[in-house]
N, C-alpha and C positions, 0 to 999 in steps of 0.2 A: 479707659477700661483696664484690665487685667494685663492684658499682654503689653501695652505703652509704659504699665510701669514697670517692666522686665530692666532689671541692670543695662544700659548698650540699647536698649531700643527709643532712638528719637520720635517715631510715629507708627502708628498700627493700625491697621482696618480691619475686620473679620465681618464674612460677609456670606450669603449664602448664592453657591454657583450647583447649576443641572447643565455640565458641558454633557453629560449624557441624556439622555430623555428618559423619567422617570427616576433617576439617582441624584437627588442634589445632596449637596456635603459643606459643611464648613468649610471655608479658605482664608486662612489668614495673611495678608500683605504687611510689611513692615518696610524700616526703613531703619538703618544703626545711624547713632552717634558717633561724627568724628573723632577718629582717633580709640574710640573704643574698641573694645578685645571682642573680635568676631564671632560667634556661639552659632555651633551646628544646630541644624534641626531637631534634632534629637535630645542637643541641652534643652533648647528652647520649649521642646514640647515636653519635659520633666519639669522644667519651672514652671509651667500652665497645671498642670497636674497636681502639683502641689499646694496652689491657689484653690484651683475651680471643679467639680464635679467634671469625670471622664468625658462625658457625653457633648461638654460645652465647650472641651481643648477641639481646635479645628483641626480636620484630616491631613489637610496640607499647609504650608507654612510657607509661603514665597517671600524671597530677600529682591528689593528692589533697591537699585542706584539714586531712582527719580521716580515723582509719583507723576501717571498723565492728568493730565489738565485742561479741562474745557477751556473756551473762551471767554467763561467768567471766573475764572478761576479756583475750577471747583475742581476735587477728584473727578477723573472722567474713569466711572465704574467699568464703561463697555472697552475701555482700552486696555484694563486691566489684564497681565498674561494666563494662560491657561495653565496650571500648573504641570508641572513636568515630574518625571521620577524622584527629579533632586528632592522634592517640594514635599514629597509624602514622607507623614512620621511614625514609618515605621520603622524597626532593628538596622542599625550598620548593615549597610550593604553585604552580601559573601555570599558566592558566585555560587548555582548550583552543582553539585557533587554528584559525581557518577552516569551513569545512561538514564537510569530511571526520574531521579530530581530534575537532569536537564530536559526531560522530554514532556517530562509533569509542566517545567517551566515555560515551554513552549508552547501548550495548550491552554496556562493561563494568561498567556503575553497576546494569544492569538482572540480572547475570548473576552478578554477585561481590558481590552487595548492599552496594552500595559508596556512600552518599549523593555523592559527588564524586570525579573522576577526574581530576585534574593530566596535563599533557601529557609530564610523564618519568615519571610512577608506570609500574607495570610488571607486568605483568600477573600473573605470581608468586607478587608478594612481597604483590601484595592479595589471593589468595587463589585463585588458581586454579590448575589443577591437570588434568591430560590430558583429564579429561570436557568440562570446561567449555572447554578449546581447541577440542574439535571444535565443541563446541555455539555456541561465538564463530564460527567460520569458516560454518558453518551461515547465523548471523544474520547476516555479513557479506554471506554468499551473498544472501539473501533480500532484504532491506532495500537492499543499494547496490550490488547485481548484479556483486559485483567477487568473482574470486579468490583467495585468500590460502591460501598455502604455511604449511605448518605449519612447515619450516623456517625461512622468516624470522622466525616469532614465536621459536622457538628460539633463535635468533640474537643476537636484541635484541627485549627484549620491552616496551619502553617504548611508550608508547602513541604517541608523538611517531614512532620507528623504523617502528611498524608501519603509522602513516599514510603515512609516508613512500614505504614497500613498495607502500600501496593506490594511492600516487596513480599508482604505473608501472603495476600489476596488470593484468593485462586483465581484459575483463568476462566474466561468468560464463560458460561453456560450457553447464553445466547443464543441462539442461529442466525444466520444471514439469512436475508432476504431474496428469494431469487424470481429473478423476472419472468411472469406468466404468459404463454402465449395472450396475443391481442384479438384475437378472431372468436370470440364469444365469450357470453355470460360468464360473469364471476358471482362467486355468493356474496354476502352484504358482512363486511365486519360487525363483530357484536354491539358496537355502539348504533350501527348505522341500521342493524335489527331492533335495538331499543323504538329510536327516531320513528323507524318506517311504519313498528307497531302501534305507538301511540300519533301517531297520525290518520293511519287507516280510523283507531277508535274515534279523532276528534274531528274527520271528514274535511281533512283537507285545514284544517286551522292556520292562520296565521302567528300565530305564537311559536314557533321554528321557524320564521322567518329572521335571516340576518341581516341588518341594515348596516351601510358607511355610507357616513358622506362626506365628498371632497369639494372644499374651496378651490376654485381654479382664478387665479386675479393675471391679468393681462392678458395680451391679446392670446386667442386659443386655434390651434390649429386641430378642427375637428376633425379631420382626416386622418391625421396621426393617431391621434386620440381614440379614434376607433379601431384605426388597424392596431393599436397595442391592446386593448379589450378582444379584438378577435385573436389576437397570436395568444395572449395569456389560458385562451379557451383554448384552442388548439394544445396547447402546452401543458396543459391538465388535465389528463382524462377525465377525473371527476366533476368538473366544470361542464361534461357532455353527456353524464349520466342519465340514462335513464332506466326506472324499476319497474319491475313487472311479479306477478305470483302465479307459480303454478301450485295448485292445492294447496299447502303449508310453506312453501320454500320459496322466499322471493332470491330477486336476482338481480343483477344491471349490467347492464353494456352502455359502454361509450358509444355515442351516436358518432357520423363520420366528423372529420375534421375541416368538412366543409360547412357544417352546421355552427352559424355566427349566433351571438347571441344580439337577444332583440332591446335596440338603445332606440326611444324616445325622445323627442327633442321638445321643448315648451317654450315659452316666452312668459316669461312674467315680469319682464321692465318696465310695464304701467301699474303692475299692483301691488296694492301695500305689503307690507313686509310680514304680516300673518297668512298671506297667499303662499308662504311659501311653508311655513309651518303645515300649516295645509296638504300642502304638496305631500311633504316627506309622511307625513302620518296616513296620509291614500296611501302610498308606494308603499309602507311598510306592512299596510292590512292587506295586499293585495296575495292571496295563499298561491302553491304553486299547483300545478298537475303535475306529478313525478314519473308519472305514465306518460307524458306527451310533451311538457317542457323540457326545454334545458333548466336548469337546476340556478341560473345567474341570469339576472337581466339589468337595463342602465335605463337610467332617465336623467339628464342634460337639460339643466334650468338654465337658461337665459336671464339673468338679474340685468347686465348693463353691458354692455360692446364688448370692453374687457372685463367682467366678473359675471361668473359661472358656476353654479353647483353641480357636482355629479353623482347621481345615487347608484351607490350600485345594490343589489340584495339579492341573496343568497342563500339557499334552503340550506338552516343547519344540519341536513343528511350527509353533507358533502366540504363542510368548512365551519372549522371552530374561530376561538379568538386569534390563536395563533395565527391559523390560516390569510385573517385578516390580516395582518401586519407581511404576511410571504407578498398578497397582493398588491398591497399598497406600493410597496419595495419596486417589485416587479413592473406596474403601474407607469411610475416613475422613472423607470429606468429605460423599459422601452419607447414611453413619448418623448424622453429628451432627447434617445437615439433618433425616433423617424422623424422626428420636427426637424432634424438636423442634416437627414438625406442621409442615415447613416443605418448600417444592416443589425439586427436583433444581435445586442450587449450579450445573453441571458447564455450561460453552459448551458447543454444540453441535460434531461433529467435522466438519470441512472435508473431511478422505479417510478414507480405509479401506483396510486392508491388503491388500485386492486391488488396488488404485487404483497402489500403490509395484508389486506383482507385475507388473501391466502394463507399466508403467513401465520396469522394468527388463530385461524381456523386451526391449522395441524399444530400450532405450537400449544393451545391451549386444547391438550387432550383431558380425557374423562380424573386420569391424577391431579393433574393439575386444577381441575377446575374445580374438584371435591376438595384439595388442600389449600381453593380462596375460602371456598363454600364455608369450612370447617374454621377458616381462623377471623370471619366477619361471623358468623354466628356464635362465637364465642365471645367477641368483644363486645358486640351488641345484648347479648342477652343481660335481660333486665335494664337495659337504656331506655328512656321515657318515649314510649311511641307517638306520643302529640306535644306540642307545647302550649299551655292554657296561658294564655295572654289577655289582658284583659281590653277585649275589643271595642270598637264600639257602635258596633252590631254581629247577627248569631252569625257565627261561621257556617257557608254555604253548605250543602251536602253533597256536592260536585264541586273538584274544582276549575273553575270559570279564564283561569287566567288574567281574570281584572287585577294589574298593581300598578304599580308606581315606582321609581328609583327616585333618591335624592343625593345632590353631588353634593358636598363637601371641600371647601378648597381650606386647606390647614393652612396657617403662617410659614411662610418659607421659614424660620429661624424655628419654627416647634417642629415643623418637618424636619427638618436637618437633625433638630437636636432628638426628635426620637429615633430618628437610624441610626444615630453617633451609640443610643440608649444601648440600641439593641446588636450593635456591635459588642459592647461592653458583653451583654449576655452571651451573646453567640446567639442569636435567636433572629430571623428577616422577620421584617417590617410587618408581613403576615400576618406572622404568628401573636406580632403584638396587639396586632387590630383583632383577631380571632379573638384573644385573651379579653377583651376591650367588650368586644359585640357580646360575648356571650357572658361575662359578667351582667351587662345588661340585660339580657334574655331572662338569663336566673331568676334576678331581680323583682323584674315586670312578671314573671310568672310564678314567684315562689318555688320555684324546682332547682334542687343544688346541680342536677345534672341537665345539660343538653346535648345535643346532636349536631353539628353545624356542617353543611353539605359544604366543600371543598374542593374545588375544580382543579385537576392539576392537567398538564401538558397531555403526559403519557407516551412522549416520542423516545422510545429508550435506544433508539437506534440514529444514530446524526447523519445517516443517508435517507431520512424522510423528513430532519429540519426544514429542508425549502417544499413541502407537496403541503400543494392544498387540500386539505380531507379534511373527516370527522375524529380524532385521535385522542379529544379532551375524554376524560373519566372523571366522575366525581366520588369522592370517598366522605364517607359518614366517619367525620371525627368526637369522638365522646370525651365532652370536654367535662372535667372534674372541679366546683365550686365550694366543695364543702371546707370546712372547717376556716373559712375566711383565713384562705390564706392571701399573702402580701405577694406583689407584682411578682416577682423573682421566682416565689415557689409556684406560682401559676403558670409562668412562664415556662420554667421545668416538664411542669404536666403538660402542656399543651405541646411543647418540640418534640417528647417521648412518642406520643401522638401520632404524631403528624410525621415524624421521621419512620416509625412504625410501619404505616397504613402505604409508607411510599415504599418501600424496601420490600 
């Protein structure tokens, strides 16, 4: 390939590695020629550059002594090292300047697991990616009370650029959160007034039900397993919620903390392997009573001595996608502890998801609400309110909630190569698939414009990162098709968008 016929390099591999979940990246391995003149990463990744389209040079660059080697003397890929700081090709290192660059550097060392953050690295190309912008701007929030526009990270996302932006930034608007007595009723945040509303209409529906499910392989210590499901309930009030309506105004309290939630146990070691498909599609139609349940329950498959599935599901009133991944975390951290005879890992929680519901109540007063009101009815007006696709039968006149998802697994090496893409652009991996889908929408419906619903986090505060709640929003992005424009310039309109709608 390209990189083995570099001047000084005897062998080369490039290969695609996800040492994080969800981010895989180009890495390329080499090996010099004796006696040859040694080339920084940095030569190296100017000479790839000069060859091969951006997107195809690998992120990182590892110099190795000796290549591993199976027992047939093959490369052994999995021994391959992880790359480290040296490895990334980005700008000569030069050490952050001042209080502000070093403390920027330390929230993206702490966020991008990044041992050292140089004052042009950028934010990127070390690993980040839409989640982790909010969740920077969050810490920014918190930690040095300053502002930051998701657009100037977009912008230029050098750590050097975005101190730049902080040193003008004003300081936070924000409010803190402050902790609400526990001994009665709270009102329902506006997401979880959405949920409650269109449930009372759909009488109880299962389509707000959230499902996971966990492989559990070797032996399982059911005891542990349950006491870390009841401590997690315990440890979240909104995991013990339950709502009630007086006239117009509903309500919830936390049930006590003695109230466990209800785990099921099955056996399906004699049945075929669609018994268990089965399984999970019961539990997931099963709706909840919000009036009388806990809000979380488990069901524990028994497949063989040592292998087990664990269902848990969970009324979207009370936990998003986010919230999934707090509990899994959490899940995991306390069964290793009590399997082990050891006391609850977990800090203790600072708020509770009634605490952000107050919160948001008094922060989103009648100005504010008329100054969302006024700039979504702006943007929207004249946006196409249906999309005509060409079915293939009439669109219902209720909708039923009958669909279907389809997965997609891309080539490790096209995946790579389109986040390297959209590094190049400044634009996440989103935005490229946003750009993608609705070029297709257009399409199949003849319409230059669509709508595409947009789920984003909405945790703008990093002292509710770890609470399980309802916090996602979705935003109606008005994605622009006309004049056939090429990747770049769609890409453009699309981050305008989408940086827009979040700010």
């Amino acid at each position: 390939n390209q990189f083995s016929q570099l001047p000084g390099i005897e062998e080369a591999l490039v290969l695609a590695r996800e040492d994080e979940p969800g981010q895989p990246r180009l890495v390329g391995y080499f090996t010099e020629r004796a006696g040859a003149a040694s080339s920084t990463v940095e030569q190296l990744r100017t000479a790839l550059l000069a060859r091969l389209p951006g997107y195809m040079v690998p992120g990182a660059l590892v110099r190795l002594d000796s290549w591993p080697l199976t027992a047939n003397g093959k490369v052994d890929r999995r021994a391959l090292p992880v790359p480290d700081r040296t490895a990334l090709s980005t700008s000569e290192y030069q050490a952050p300047q001042g209080d502000l660059e070093r403390a920027l550097a330390l929230i993206w060392s702490e966020l991008l697991q990044v041992e050292r953050v140089g004052r042009h690295d950028r934010f990127f190309e070390l690993g980040g990616h839409s989640l982790l912008a909010m969740r920077m701007v969050s810490q920014v929030r918190q930690r040095l009370s300053l502002e930051l526009a998701l657009g100037n990270l977009f912008a230029d996302s050098s750590l050097i650029a975005v101190a730049h932006c902080l040193s003008a930034a004003a300081r936070s608007q924000l409010p803190v959160i402050d902790v609400q007595p526990r001994n009665g009723p709270v009102p329902l945040s506006s997401a979880q007034q959405r949920i409650w509303f269109m449930a009372q209409m759909e009488d109880a529906n299962s389509a707000y039900n959230v499902s996971l499910g966990l492989k559990l392989n070797g032996p399982l210590d059911s005891r542990a397993l349950t006491r870390a499901l009841e401590r997690i309930v315990a440890r979240h009030d909104s995991l013990r919620s339950r709502f009630s309506q007086e006239d117009d105004i509903a309500w919830v309290q936390a049930a006590p903390v003695t109230e466990v939630p209800r785990i099921s146990w099955q056996d399906l070691r004699d049945q075929d392997p669609q018994a268990l498909q089965a399984v999970i599609r019961e539990e997931a139609a099963q709706p909840f009573d919000l009036q009388h349940d806990l809000p979380i329950r488990g069901r524990l498959l028994c497949l063989a001595e040592d292998r087990h599935v664990l269902l848990l599901t969970v009324h979207h009133i009370v936990a998003d996608g986010w919230s999934l991944g707090v509990l899994t975390r959490e899940l995991t951290a306390l069964y290793q502890a009590f399997s082990q005879g050891q006391d609850d890992p977990l800090p203790a929680l600072a708020l509770q998801y009634g605490d952000y519901a107050v919160w948001q109540r008094n922060w989103l007063d009648d100005e504010r609400l008329s100054h969302q009101a006024d700039y979504w009815q702006q943007t929207l007006t004249g946006a196409p309110v249906l999309l005509t696709l060409p079915t293939d039968r009439p669109r219902p006149a209720h909708q039923d909630y009958t669909g279907a998802s389809v997965a997609l697994d891309l080539d490790p090496r096209l995946s790579t190569d389109l986040r390297a893409f959209c590094q190049t652009q400044s634009v996440t991996p989103f935005m490229l698939f946003m750009g993608a889908w609705a070029v297709l929408l257009a399409r199949l419906s003849g319409q230059e414009e669509v709508v595409v619903g947009m789920p984003v986090a909405n945790r703008r505060h990093a002292e509710i990162e770890d609470l399980i709640g309802l916090f996602v929003n979705t935003l109606a992005v008005r994605v622009d098709t006309s004049g056939e424009p090429d990747v770049v310039t769609l890409l453009e309109r699309i981050k305008a968008r989408v940086v827009e709608a979040q700010d």
